[in-house]
PLY file of the C-alpha trace (Angstrom):
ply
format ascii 1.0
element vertex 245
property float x
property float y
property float z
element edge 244
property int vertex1
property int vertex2
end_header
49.01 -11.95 65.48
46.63 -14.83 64.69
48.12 -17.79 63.29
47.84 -19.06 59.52
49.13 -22.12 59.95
48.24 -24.40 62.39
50.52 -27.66 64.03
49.22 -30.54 66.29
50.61 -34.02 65.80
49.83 -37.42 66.44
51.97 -40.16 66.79
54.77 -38.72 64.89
52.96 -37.21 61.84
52.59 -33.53 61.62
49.50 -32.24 60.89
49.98 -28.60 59.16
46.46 -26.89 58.55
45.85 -23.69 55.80
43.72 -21.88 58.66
42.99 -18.54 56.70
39.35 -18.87 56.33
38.95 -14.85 55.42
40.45 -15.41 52.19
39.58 -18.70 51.63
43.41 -20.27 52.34
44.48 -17.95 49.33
48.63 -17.53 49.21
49.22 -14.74 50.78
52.65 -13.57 51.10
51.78 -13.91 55.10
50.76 -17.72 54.58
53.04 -18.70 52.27
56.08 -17.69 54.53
54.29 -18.86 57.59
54.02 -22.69 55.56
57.59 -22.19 54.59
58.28 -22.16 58.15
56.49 -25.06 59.77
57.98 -27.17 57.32
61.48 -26.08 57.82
60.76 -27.16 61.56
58.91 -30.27 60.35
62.21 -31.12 58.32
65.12 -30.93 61.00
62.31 -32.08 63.93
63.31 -36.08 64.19
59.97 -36.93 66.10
58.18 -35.95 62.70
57.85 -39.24 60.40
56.01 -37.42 57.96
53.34 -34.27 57.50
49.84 -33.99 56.99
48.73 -30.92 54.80
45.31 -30.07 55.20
42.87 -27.08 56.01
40.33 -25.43 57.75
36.77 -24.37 56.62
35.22 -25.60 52.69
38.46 -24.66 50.66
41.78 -25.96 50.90
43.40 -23.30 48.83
42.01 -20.36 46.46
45.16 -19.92 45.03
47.33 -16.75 44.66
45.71 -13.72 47.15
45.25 -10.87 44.71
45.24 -8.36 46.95
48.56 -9.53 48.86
50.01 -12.04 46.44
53.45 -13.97 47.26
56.95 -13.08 45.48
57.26 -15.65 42.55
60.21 -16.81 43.82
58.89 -17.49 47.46
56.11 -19.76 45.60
59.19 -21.48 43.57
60.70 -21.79 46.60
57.85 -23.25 49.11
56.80 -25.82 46.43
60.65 -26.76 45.95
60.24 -26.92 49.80
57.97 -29.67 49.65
58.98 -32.26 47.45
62.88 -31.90 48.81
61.70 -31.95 52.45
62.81 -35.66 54.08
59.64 -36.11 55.07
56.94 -37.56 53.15
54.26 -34.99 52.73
50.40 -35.87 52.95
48.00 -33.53 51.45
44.53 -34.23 53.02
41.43 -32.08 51.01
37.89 -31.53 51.84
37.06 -28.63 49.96
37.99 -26.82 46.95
40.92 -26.72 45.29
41.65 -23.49 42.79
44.62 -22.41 41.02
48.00 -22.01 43.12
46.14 -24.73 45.60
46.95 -27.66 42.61
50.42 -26.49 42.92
50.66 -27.26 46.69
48.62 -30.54 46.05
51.48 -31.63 42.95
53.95 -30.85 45.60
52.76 -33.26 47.57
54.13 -36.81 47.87
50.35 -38.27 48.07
46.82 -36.54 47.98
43.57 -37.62 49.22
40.55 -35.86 49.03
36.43 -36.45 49.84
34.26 -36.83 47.39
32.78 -33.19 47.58
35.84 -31.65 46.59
36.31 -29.40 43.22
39.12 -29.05 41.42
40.07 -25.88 39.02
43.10 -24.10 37.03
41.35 -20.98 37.00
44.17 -18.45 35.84
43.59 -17.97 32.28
40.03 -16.61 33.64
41.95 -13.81 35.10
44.31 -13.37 32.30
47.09 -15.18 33.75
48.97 -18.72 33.07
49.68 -21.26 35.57
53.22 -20.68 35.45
54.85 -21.51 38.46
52.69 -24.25 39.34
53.43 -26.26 36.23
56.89 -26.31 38.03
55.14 -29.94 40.38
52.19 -30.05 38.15
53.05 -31.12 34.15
55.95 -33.97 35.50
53.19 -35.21 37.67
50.28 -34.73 35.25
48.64 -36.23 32.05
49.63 -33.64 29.95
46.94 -34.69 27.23
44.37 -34.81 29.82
45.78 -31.72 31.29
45.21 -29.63 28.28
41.50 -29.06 28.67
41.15 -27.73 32.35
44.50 -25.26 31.54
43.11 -24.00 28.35
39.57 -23.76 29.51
39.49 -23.30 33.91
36.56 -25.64 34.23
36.03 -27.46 37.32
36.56 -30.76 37.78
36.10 -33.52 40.60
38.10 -36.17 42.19
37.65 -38.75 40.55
39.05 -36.43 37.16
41.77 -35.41 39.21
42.93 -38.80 40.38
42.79 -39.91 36.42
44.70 -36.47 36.07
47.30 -37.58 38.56
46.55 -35.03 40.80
45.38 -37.17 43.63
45.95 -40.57 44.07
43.47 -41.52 46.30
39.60 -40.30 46.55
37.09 -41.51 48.99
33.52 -40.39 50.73
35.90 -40.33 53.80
38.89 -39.26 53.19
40.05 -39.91 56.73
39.45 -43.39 56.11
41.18 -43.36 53.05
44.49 -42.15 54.36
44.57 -44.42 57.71
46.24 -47.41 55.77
48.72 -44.78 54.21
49.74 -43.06 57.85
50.07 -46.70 59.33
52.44 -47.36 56.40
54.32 -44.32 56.70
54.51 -44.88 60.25
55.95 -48.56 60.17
58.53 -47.41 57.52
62.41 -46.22 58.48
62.83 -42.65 58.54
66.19 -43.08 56.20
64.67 -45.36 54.39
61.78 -42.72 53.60
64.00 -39.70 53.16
65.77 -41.78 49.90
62.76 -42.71 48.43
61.18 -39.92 48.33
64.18 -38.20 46.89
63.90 -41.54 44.21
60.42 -40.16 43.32
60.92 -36.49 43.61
64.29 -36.10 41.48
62.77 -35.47 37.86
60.15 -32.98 39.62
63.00 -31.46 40.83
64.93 -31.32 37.54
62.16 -29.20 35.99
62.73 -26.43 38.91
66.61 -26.75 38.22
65.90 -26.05 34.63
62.58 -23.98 34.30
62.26 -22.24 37.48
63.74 -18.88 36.38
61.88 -19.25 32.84
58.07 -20.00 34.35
58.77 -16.94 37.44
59.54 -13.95 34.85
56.64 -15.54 32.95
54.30 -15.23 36.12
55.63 -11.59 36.47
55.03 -10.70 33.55
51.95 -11.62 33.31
50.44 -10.83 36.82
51.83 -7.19 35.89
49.89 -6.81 32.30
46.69 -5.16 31.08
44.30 -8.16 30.80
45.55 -9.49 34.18
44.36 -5.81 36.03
41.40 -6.51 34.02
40.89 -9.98 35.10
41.55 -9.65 38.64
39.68 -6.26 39.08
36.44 -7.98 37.24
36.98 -10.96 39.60
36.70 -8.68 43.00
34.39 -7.09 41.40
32.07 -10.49 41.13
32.08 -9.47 36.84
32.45 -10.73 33.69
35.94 -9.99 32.57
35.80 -7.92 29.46
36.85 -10.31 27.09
34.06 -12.64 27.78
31.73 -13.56 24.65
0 1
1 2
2 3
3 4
4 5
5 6
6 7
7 8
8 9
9 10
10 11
11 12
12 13
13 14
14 15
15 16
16 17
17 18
18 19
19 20
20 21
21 22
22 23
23 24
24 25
25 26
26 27
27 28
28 29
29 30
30 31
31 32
32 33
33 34
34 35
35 36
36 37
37 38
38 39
39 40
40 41
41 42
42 43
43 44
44 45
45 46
46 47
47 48
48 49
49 50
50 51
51 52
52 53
53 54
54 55
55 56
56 57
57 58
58 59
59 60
60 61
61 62
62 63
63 64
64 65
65 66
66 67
67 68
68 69
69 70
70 71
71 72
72 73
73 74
74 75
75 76
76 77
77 78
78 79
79 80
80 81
81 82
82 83
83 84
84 85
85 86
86 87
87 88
88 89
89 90
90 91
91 92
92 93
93 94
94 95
95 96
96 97
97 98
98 99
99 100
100 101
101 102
102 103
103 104
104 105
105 106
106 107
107 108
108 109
109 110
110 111
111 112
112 113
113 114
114 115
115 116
116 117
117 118
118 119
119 120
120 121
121 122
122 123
123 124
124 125
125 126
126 127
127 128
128 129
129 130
130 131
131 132
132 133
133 134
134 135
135 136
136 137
137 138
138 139
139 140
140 141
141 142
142 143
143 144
144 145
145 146
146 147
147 148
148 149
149 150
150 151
151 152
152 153
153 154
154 155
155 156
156 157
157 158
158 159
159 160
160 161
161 162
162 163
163 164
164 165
165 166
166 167
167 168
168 169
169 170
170 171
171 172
172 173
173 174
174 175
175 176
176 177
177 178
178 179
179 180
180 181
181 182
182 183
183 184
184 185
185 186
186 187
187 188
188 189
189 190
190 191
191 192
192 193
193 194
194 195
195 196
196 197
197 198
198 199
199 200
200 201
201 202
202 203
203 204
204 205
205 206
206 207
207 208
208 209
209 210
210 211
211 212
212 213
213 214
214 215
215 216
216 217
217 218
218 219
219 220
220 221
221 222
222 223
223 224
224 225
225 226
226 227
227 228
228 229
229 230
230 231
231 232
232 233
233 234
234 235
235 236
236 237
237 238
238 239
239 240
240 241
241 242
242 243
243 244
């Protein structure tokens, strides 16, 4: 069975890459438990200082697979997963960015991406909400700002997203971009990084304790009603949906 995920590391930083090209990195309930799983081991591996999250081929994630979507509460769970891991958790983007992928990205302790990448909340176009991903995104967000690309699933580009929140850093080379920020991570105490992060990650982590349930029947509702067969069938279908006007 061909991998989803794949490791290498480099002077004790992790490198996990989305490597589900087929579908465009989409969340599969395959991926999604495969991710879960590298960063368990990531977590209780001491040699790991802190984890890269990138991909392979032009999109970093497509968001939610429609044809084999992940259990809400595995989602909950994975994005929980990353900001509570004691490692600090890198997310390095060269591509696009779509739905469920922002989740993963809010999730992330610091995100860097090129300056070709595209940013885009697209469930409403389906007939959905981005429920579950609001979980990392709105504490980490401009919620004014926000607003527009929730409401309306236009695309947007880095430097958008970094006044967003969504990524702190953008660059033409991203690699570049992040060397100064692996160097840091790598000069810093392990214990020392494990508390901060949890410093910076325990309001995110408030809004699972209290919203989690709430936002997951929401998603399954949703992902389960007449518009959202419409939506998703036009989108395989390469259609208008057939509320468009």
């Amino acid at each position: 069975m061909t991998a989803l995920v794949g490791r290498t590391r480099a002077r004790a930083v992790e490198t996990l890459s989305l490597d589900s090209t087929g579908t465009r990195n989409a969340l599969s309930a395959a991926l999604v438990g495969e991710l879960a799983a590298a960063l368990a081991d990531c977590g209780a591996d001491p040699g790991v200082r802190a984890v890269v999250l990138t991909h392979t081929g032009t999109t970093f994630c497509a968001g939610a697979d429609l044809r084999d979507p992940p259990d809400p509460d595995a989602l909950v769970a994975l994005l929980r997963q990353l900001l509570a891991l004691p490692r600090p958790v890198v997310a390095r983007v060269t591509g696009h960015v779509r739905a469920g992928g922002l989740g993963l990205l809010a999730a992330c302790d610091i995100a860097a991406a090129s300056a070709t990448a595209t940013f885009a909340f697209t469930e409403v176009r389906i007939g959905v909400a981005p429920a579950v991903i609001s979980l990392p995104v709105l504490p980490r967000a401009d919620p004014r700002a926000l607003a527009r690309y929730y409401l309306t699933g236009e695309r947007f580009d880095p430097a958008e997203a970094v006044r967003l929140g969504l990524l702190t850093v953008t660059a033409d080379d991203v690699d570049d971009a992040l060397a100064p920020v692996l160097d840091g991570l790598r000069r810093s105490a392990p214990e020392a990084l494990a508390e901060t992060k949890q410093l910076l990650t325990a309001r995110v982590l408030e809004t699972f304790d209290r919203d989690a349930a709430q936002l997951t029947a929401l998603s399954a509702r949703l992902f389960s009603s007449a518009p959202a067969r419409e939506g998703m069938t036009a989108f395989l279908e390469r259609r208008e949906a057939a509320w468009v006007v």
